[in-house]
N, C-alpha and C positions, 0 to 999 in steps of 0.2 A: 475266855469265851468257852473253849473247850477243857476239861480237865478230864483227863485218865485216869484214876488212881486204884490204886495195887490190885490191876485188874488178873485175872487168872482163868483162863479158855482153855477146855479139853475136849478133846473128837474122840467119846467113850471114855478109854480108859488111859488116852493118849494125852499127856499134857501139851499145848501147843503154847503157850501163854503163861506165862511167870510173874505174878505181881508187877505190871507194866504200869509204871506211872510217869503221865507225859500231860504237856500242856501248849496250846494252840491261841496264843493272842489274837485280841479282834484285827484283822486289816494285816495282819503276818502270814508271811509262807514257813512254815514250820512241814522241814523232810525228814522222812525217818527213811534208812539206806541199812544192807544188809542181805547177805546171797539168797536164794532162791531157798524156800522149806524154813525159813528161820520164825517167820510167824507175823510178816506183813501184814500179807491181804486177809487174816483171820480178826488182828488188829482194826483193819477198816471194816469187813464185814460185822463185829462185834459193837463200834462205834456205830454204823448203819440198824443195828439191831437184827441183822440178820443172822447169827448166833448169839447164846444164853451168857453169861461170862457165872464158871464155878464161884467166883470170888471176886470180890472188889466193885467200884462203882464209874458210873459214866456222867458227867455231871456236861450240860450245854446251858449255857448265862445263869448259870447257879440253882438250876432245874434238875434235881436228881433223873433219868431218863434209863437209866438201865435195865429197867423192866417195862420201856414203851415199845409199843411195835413199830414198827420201819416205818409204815405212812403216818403216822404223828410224829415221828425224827422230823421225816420231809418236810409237812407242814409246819415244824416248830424252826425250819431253814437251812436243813443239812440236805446239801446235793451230793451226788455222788457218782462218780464216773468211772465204774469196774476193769478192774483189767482184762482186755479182750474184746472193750467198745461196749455192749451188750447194748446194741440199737437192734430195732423190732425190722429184720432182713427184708421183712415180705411187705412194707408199706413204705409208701414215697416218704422223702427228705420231709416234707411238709407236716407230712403225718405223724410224722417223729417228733417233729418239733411240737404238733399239737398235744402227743401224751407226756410232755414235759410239762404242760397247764393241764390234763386231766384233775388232778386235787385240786385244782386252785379256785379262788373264789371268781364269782362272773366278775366281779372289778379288775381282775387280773387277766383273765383272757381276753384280750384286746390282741387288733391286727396287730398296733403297735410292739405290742412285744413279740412279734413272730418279726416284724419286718426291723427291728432291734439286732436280732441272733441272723439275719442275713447282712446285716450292715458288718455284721461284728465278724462275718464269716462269708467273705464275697463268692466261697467257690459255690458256696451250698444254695445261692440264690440263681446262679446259671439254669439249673434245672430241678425247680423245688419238686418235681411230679414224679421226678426217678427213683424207682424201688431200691432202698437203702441198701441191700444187698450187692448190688452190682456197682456200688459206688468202692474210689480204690479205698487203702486201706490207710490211707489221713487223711481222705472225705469221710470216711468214719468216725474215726477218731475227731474230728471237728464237730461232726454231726452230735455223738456222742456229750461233746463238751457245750456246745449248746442249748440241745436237751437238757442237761443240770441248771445251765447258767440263766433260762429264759424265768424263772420265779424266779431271781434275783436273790439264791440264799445267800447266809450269812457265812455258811461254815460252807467250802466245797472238798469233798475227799478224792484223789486222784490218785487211782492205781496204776502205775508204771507207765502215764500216759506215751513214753516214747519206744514206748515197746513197738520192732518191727515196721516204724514209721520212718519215711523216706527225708533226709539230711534238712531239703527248702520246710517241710512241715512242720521237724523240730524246732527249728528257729522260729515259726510263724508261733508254736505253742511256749516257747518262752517267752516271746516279746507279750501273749496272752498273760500267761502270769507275772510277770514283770510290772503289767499292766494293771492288773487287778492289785498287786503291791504296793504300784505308787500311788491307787487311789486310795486305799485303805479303806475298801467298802467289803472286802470279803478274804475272811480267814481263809487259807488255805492248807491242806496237809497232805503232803506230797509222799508218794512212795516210788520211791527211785532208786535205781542202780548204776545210774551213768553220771559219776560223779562229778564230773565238769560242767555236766547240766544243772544237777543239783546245786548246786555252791556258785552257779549263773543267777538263781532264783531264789535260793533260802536266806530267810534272816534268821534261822537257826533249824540245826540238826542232830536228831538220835540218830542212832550205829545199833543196831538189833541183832544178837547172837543167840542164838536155840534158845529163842524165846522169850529171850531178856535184853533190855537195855542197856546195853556193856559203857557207852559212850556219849556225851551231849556235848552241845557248846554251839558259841556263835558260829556260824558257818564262814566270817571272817575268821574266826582263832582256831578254827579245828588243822589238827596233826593232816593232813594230805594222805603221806606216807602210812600211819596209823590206821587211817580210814581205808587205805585199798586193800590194806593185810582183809581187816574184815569182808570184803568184796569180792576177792581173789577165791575163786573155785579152787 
């Protein structure tokens, strides 16, 4: 569904990105894991089209796409969920969930699909009127995962979602991806550091080091040992 190939991302004169070539099957959780600065979230923002790539190409269901801009990714089914939440502070739960359908066609903005991502997410239906801001900080992160998930893309990109998120949430956000897993409706590609999480949810994973893809495999057959060397500050 997704292919990466020998992509290559620089900030100036700074290479962040090394010929990365990765791939993202339809209805799979595929993590890519690796310390902090290594060149994850440039990876997902590059995929999202929110930076150029010096080199290489970005291919979604055999769509060359590496020179489209971020709202045709969206519309063509890549969601994406930043790290750090990046939900809109100053407008209610509701209204977040409403800029999740902003592109979408009038067939798709239906109540049904608002009252869908409250089904799928009971805390955020307690008080849909509350300014997203002052919701804690994995009523966000839910908030956040909603927003992607109410157009129902095909591809979702998840930066660090358990970043700074409280123990009951983590668990609620695996059994999510678990979930989307065993239906096999929506590719996933996870970026993560907490490797027992990972290896809870992936059916396969890359190991990213300054910038390169050092490591792959079934997230059954990967070295454990191996993989924390990499993640070890």
């Amino acid at each position: 569904m997704l292919t990466v190939h020998d992509l290559s991302v620089a900030y100036g004169e700074s290479m962040v990105l090394s010929q990365v070539t990765m791939d993202v099957p339809p209805g799979q959780v595929v993590c890519l894991m690796g310390r902090n600065g290594v060149g994850k979230t440039t990876l997902l923002k590059s995929i999202i089209g929110l930076l150029r790539p010096r080199a290489g190409r970005v291919y979604f269901h055999g769509n060359d796409i590496t020179r489209r801009p971020p709202h045709e990714r969206a519309r063509a089914g890549i969601g994406y969920v930043p790290q750090g939440r990046g939900i809109f502070p100053y407008l209610t739960v509701h209204e977040n969930l409403l800029m999740g359908l902003e592109a979408a066609s009038p067939k798709e903005r239906t109540v049904e699909a608002v009252d869908e991502m409250y089904a799928l997410f009971p805390a955020l239906k307690v008080n849909p009127r509350k300014v997203a801001g002052t919701l804690s900080g994995g009523q966000q992160q839910q908030l956040a995962f909603a927003r992607a998930l109410i157009r129902k893309p095909r591809l979702l990109l998840l930066d660090e979602p358990t970043e700074g998120i409280q123990p009951s949430i983590v668990q609620e956000i695996q059994d999510l991806i678990q979930g989307l897993r065993a239906r096999r409706e929506v590719g996933v590609l996870l970026v993560e550091q907490f490797l027992d999480f990972a290896l809870g949810v992936a059916d396969y994973c890359y190991v990213m080091e300054k910038g390169a893809i050092v490591s792959e495999g079934l997230a059954s057959d990967l070295n454990e040992d191996v993989v924390r060397e990499y993640l070890a500050v």
